[in-house]
C-alpha positions in Angstrom: -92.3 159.3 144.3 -93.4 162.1 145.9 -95.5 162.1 149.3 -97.3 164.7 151.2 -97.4 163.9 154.7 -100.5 165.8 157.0 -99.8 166.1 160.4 -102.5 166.0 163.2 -104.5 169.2 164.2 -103.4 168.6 168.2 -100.2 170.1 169.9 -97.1 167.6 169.9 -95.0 167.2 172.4 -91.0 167.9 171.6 -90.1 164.3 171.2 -93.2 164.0 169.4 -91.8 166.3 167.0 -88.7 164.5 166.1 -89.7 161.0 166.3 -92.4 162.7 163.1 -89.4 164.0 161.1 -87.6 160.5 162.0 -90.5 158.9 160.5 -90.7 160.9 157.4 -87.5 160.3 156.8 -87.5 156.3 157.1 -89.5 156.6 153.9 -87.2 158.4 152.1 -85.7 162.1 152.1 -87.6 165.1 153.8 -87.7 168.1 151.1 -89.7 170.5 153.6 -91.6 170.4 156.7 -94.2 173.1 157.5 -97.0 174.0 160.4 -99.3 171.2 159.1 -97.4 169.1 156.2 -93.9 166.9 155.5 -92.6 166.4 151.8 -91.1 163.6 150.9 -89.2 161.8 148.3 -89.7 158.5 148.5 -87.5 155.6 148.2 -89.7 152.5 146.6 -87.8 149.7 145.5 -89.5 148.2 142.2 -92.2 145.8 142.9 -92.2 147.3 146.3 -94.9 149.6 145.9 -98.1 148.2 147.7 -96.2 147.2 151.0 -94.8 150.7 150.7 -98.5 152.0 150.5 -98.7 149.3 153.4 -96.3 151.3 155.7 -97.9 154.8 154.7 -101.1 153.3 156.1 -99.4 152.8 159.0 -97.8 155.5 160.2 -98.0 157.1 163.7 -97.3 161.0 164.0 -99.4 161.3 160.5 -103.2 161.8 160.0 -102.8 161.9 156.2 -101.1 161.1 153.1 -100.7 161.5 149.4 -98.7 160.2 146.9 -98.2 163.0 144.1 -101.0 165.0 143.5 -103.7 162.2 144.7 -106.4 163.0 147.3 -105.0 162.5 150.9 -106.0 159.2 152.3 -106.6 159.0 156.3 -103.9 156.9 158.1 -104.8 153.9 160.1 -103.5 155.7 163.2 -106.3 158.2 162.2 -108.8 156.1 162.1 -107.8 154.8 165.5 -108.1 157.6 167.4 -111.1 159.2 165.7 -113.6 156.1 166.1 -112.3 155.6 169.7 -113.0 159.9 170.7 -116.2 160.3 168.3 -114.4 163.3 166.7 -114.1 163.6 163.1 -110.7 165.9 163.2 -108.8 163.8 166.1 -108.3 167.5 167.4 -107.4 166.0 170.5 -104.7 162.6 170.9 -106.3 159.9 171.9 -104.1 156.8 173.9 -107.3 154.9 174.7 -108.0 153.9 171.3 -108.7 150.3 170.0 -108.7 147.9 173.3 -105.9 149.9 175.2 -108.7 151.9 177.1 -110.6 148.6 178.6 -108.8 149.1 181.9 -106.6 152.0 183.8 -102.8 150.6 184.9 -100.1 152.6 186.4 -97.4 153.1 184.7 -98.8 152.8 181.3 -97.1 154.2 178.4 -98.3 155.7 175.1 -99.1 153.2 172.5 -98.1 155.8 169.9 -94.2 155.3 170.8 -94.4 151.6 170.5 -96.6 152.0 167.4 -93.8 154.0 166.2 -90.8 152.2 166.9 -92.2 148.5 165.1 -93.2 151.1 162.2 -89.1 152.4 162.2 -88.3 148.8 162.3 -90.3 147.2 159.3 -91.9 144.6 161.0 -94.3 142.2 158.9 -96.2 139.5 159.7 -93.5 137.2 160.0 -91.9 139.2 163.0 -91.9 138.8 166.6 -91.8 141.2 168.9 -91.0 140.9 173.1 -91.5 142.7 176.1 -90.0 141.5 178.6 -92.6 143.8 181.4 -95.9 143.3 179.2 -97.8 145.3 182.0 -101.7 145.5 180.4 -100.5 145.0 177.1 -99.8 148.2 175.0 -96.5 146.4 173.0 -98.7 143.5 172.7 -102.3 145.4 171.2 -99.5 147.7 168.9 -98.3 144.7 167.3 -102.1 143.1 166.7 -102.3 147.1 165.1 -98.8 146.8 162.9 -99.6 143.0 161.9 -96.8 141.3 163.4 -96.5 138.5 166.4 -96.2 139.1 170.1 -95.1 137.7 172.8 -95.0 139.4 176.7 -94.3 138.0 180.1 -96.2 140.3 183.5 -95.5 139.3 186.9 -98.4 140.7 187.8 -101.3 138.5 187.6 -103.8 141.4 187.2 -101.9 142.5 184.7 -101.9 139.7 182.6 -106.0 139.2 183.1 -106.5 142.6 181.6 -103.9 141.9 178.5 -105.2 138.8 177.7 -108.3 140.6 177.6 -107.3 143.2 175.3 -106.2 140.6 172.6 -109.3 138.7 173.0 -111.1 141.3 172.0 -109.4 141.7 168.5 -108.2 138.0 167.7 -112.3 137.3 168.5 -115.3 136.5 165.8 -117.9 139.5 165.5 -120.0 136.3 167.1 -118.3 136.1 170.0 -118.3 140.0 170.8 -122.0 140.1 170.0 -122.6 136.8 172.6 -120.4 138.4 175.0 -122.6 141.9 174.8 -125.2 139.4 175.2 -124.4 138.0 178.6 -123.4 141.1 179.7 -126.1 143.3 179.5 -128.2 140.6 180.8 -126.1 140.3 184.2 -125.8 143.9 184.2 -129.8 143.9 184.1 -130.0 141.1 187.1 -128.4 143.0 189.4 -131.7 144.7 190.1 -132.4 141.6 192.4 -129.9 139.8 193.9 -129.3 137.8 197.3 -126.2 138.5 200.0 -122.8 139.0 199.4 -121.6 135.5 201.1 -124.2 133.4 198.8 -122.0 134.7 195.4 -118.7 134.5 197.1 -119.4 130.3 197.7 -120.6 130.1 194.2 -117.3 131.8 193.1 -115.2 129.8 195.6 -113.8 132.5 196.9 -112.0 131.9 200.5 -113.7 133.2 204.1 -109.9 135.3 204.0 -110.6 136.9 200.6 -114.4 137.2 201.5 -113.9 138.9 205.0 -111.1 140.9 202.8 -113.6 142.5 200.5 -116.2 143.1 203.2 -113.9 145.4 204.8 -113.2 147.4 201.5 -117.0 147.0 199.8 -120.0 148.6 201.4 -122.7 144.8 201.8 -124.7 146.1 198.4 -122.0 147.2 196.3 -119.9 143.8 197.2 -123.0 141.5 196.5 -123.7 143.6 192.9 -120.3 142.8 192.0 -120.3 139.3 192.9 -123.1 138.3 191.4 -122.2 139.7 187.7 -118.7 137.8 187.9 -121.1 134.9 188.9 -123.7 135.2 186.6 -120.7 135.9 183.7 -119.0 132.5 184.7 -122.0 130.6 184.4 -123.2 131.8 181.2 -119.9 132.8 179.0 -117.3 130.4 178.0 -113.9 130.6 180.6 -111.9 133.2 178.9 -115.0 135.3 178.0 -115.5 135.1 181.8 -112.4 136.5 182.1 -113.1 139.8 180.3 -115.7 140.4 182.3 -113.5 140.1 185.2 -111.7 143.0 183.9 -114.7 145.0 183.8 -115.9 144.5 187.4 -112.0 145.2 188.4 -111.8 148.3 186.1 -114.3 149.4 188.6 -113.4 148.1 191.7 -111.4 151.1 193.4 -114.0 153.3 192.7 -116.6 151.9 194.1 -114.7 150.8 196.9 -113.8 152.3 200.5 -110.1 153.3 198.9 -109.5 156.6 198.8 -109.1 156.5 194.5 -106.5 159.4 194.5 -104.2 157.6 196.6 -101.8 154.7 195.3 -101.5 153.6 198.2 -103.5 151.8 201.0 -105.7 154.5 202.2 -109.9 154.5 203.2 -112.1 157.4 202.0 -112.5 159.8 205.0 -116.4 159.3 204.4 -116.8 155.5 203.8 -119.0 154.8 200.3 -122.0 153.1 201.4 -123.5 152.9 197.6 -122.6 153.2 193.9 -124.1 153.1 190.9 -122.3 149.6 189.8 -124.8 148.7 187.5 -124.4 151.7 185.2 -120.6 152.2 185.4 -120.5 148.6 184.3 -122.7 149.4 181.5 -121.1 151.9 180.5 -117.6 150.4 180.9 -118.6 147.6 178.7 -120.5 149.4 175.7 -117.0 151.6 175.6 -115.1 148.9 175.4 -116.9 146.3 173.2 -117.4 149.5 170.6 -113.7 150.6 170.2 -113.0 146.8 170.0 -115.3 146.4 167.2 -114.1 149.6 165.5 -110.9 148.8 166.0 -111.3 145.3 164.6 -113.1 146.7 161.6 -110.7 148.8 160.8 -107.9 145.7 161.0 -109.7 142.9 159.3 -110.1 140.0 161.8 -106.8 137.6 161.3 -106.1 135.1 164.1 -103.6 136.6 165.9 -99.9 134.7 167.2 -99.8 137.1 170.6 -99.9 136.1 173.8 -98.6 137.3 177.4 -97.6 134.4 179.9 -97.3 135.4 184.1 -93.6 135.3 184.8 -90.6 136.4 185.9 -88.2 138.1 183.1 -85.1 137.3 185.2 -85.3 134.0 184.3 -87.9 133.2 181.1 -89.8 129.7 181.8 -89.6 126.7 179.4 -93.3 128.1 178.4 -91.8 130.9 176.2 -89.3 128.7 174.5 -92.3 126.6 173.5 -94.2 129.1 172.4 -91.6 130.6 170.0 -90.8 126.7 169.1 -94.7 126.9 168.0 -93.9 129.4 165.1 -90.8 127.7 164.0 -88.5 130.5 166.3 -86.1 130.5 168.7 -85.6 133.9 169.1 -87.6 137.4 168.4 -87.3 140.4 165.8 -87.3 142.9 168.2 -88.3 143.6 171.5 -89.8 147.0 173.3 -90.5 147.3 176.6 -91.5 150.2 179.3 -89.9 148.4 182.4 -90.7 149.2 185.9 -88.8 152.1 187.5 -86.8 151.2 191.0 -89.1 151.8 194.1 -91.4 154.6 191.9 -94.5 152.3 191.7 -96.8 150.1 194.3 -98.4 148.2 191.5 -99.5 145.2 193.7 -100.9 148.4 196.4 -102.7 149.6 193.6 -104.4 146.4 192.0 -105.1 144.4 195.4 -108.3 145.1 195.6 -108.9 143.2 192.1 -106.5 140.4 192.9 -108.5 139.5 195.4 -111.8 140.2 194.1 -111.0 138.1 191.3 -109.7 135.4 193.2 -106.1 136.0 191.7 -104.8 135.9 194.7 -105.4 135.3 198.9 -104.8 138.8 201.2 -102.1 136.8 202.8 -100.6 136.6 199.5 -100.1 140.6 198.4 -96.9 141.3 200.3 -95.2 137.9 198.6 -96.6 139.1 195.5 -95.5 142.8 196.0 -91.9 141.3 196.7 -91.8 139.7 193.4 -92.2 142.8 191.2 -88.8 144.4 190.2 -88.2 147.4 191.3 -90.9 147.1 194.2 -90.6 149.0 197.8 -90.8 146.4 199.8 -88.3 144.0 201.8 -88.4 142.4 205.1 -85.3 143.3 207.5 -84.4 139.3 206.6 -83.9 140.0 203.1 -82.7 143.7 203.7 -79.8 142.3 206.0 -79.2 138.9 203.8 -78.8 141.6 200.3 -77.0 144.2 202.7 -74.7 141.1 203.8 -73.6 140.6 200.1 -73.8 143.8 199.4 -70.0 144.4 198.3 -70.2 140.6 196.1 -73.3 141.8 194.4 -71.9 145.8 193.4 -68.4 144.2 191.9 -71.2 142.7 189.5 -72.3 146.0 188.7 -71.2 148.8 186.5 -69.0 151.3 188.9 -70.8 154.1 188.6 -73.9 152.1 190.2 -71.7 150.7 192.6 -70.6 154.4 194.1 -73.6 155.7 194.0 -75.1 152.8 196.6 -71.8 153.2 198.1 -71.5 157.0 198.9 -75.7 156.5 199.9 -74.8 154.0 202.0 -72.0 156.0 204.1 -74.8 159.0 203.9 -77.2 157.0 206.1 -74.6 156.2 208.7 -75.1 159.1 210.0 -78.3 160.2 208.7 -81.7 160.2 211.0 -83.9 158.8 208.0 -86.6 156.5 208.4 -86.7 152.5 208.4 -87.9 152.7 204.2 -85.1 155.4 203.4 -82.3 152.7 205.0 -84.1 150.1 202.8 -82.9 152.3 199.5 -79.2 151.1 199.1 -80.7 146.9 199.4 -83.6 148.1 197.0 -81.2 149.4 194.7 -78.8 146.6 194.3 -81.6 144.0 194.3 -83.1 146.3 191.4 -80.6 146.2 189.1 -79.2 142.8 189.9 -82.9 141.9 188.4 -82.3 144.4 185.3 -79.0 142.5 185.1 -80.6 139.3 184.6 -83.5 140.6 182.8 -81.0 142.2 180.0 -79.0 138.9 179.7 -82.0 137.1 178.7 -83.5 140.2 176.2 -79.9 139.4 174.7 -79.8 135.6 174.7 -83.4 135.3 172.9 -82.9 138.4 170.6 -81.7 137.3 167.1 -78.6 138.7 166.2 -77.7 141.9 164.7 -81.4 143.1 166.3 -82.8 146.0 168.1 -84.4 146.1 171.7 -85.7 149.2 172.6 -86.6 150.3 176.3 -88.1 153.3 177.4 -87.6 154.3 181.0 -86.5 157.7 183.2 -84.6 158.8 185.6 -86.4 159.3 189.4 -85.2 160.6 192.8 -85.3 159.6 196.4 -85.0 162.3 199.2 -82.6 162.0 202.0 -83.2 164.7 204.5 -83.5 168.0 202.7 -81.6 166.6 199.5 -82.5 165.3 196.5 -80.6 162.2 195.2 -81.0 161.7 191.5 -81.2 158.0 190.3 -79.9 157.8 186.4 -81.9 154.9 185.7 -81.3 155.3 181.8 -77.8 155.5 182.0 -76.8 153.3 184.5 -79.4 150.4 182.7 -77.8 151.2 179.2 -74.2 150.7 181.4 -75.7 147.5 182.3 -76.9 146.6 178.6 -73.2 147.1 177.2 -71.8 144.5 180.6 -74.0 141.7 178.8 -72.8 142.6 175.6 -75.3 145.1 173.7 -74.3 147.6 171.9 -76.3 151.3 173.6 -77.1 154.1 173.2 -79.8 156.8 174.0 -82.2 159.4 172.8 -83.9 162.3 175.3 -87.6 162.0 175.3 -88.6 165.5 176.2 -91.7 166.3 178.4 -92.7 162.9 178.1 -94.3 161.3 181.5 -95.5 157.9 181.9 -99.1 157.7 183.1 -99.4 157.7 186.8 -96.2 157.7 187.9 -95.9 159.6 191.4 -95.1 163.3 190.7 -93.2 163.7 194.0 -90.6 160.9 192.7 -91.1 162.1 188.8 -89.0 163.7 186.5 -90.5 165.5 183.3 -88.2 163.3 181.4 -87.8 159.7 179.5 -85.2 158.3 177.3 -85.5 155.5 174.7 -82.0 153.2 175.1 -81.8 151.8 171.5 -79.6 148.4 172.2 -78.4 146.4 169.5 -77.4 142.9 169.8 -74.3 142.1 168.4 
């Protein structure tokens, strides 16, 4: 069977390039590939031709196909990113398509890749897929796309919210979006009168701690718009629906807040922001989002959905994702793809306090215990520096050995090095970071079915020490740490490719996609 593969009108990246030709040639061999098209001879088994059609529907790096000399027929992927940018040529590549849009996150990577990689795998609806660092949900939307089962774990709690929020919004009835709409437009429109701040923070049950909290980060106007509408939401909408539109107020929140928005970090405006137009950004925020969702869900078919995202820790997976997997009549997943977080390169909990505590996710007492429990985070109190610094030599014989000299020759570097009180922390960071990925890998391996792919995507990143720069080979040394738990790994360069919002000081122009295989 021949097949004539169109590619998209926009620029691809180098690893976008070969991952196209890769999947081209999963369907069978490549006879030519030009400027816009890929020929193919396909491989289709007999009776196997409508799932086959199946997969050409769902290809990623493709805008069109045709089989022989039959008119070219638009690729779900197409569709995608053309109802979510209102073009009609998806001249430009679109990442916010479908529900992955409804709310920025650091550290966020394309949903093409993981789109991809369940396409190379042949997942079906029988499959589960894992990520072990669900983050907002991109793994977790992707499989809703590719028709398979999901399950993710996020130690963030804001994180969770807004991926629970994403698969509500395509496992729901065309009912419940239009209710939803409902409600919201209707709180959106109450905010033209409204009483004090303090009146909607009691209503909420929000603390006097997380109340004085938000007073210092929220001009008095802006505050009491924003807690009124999550009032008004809660009392009309049904719990989880309230929940969604939590996620819009905290898509929001930093921008109409005293933060200074271009900063990850902890940092006021220079000229504090005594108004905003909340009303209309949440307007506007909400008729985005309900509109890809619906497009998105139109172009799926609604089918209840088996995904979900619990708020854990993937060093040691709770009883609740056992139970879950028990639901569906598995003890272990198909497959599991993940973007994990990169050691010391992101303040995620920094970045999203405002919305834990405007959500009531969590106190402002509570950030730096939450901040602590993210792998890979920057921060540790000289109690757990010294107690990790203490066991330091037990922990690196637990390690692969070129981890271990690395920490070891940084270590001896410091001795006599004038850096500051967070470039001592590094060496403790490092061995508490992957001691985590340790334990995180053993567990990807214990509830991976046998002879079954995980796939992470991470790069390397750099730390200065005086005037040098030290490079961290995360890749390598985590694919070193894969094959100590008993994977089989191996790697392929990602070139050019940067994960959203990563800082550029720290970045690298560069990712690489271990491939482990369970044996």
């Amino acid at each position: 069977m021949n097949i004539t593969l169109k590619k998209f009108p926009y620029r691809y990246f180098p690893y976008e390039k070969k991952l196209l030709l890769e999947e081209a040639g999963t369907l069978g061999d490549v006879i030519s590939s030009g400027d816009g098209t890929v020929e193919v001879e396909a491989r289709v088994t007999p009776g196997g031709t409508e799932s086959f059609i199946q997969r050409l529907h769902r290809l990623t790096y493709f805008s069109h196909f045709g089989v022989g000399k039959s008119a070219q027929i638009p690729t779900q992927q197409f569709l995608f990113e053309t109802t979510a940018n209102g073009s009609r040529t998806a001249a430009r590549q679109s990442t916010r398509y479908s529900t992955h849009g409804l709310h920025e996150y650091k550290g966020k990577f394309h949903p093409q890749i993981a789109r991809y990689l369940m396409s190379r795998m042949k997942l079906n609806m029988d499959s589960i897929v894992f990520d072990p660092f669900a983050g907002s949900g991109t793994v977790l939307v992707e499989a809703i796309h590719s028709g398979c089962n999901a399950v993710g774990v996020e130690a963030n709690p804001l994180a969770v919210l807004v991926a629970k929020s994403k698969i509500r919004l395509l496992n729901c009835t065309d009912r419940e979006l239009k209710s939803f709409q409902r409600v919201v437009d209707e709180s959106i429109q109450g905010l033209k009168s409204m009483r004090a701040a303090d009146y909607y923070a009691k209503k909420l049950g929000l603390s006097d701690a997380q109340f004085r909290y938000l007073q210092s980060w929220f001009a008095p106007n802006i505050l009491a718009k924003l807690l009124k509408f999550r009032a008004d939401c809660q009392r009309c909408l049904p719990c989880e629906w309230a929940r969604v539109a939590d996620v819009l107020v905290s898509s929001i929140a930093r921008e109409v807040s005293h933060q200074d928005v271009a900063d990850l970090r902890i940092r006021r405006r220079k000229n504090p922001l005594e108004d905003a137009p909340v009303d209309k950004l949440l307007l506007g925020n909400a008729a985005v989002a309900t509109n890809r969702a619906l497009g998105a869900r139109n172009l799926l078919g609604h089918r209840p959905g088996l995904t979900e995202v619990f708020f854990g820790d993937s060093r040691v997976l709770s009883p609740e994702i056992q139970q879950h997997l028990q639901a569906m009549g598995r003890r272990t997943v198909d497959a599991i793809i993940t973007s994990p977080p990169y050691a010391t390169a992101l303040p995620y909990v920094d970045t999203s306090r405002l919305s834990l505590v405007l959500l009531g996710l969590s106190d402002p007492s509570g950030l730096k215990s939450l901040e602590r429990l993210q792998i890979g985070n920057r921060e540790i109190s000289p109690i757990e520096r010294k107690r990790v610094e203490e066991s330091i030599e037990t922990r690196l014989v637990e390690l692969p050995n070129q981890i271990a000299i690395f920490i070891k020759k940084l270590v001896t570097a410091l001795k006599t090095s004038e850096a500051g009180f967070r470039k001592r922390n590094t060496p403790a960071l490092l061995t508490q970071y992957f001691t985590d990925m340790k334990a995180v890998l053993a567990e990807n391996y214990r509830l991976l079915e046998s002879k079954s792919l995980a796939f992470w995507l991470v790069g390397p990143n750099r730390t200065q020490l005086g005037h040098k720069w030290l490079y961290i080979d995360t890749p390598r040394w985590l694919a070193a740490l894969a094959e100590s738990v008993g994977f089989a790994a191996g790697m392929t360069p990602l070139d050019t490719y940067q994960r959203f919002g990563l800082h550029q000081r720290n970045g690298i122009r560069e990712e690489f996609l271990l491939t482990l295989q369970r044996n």
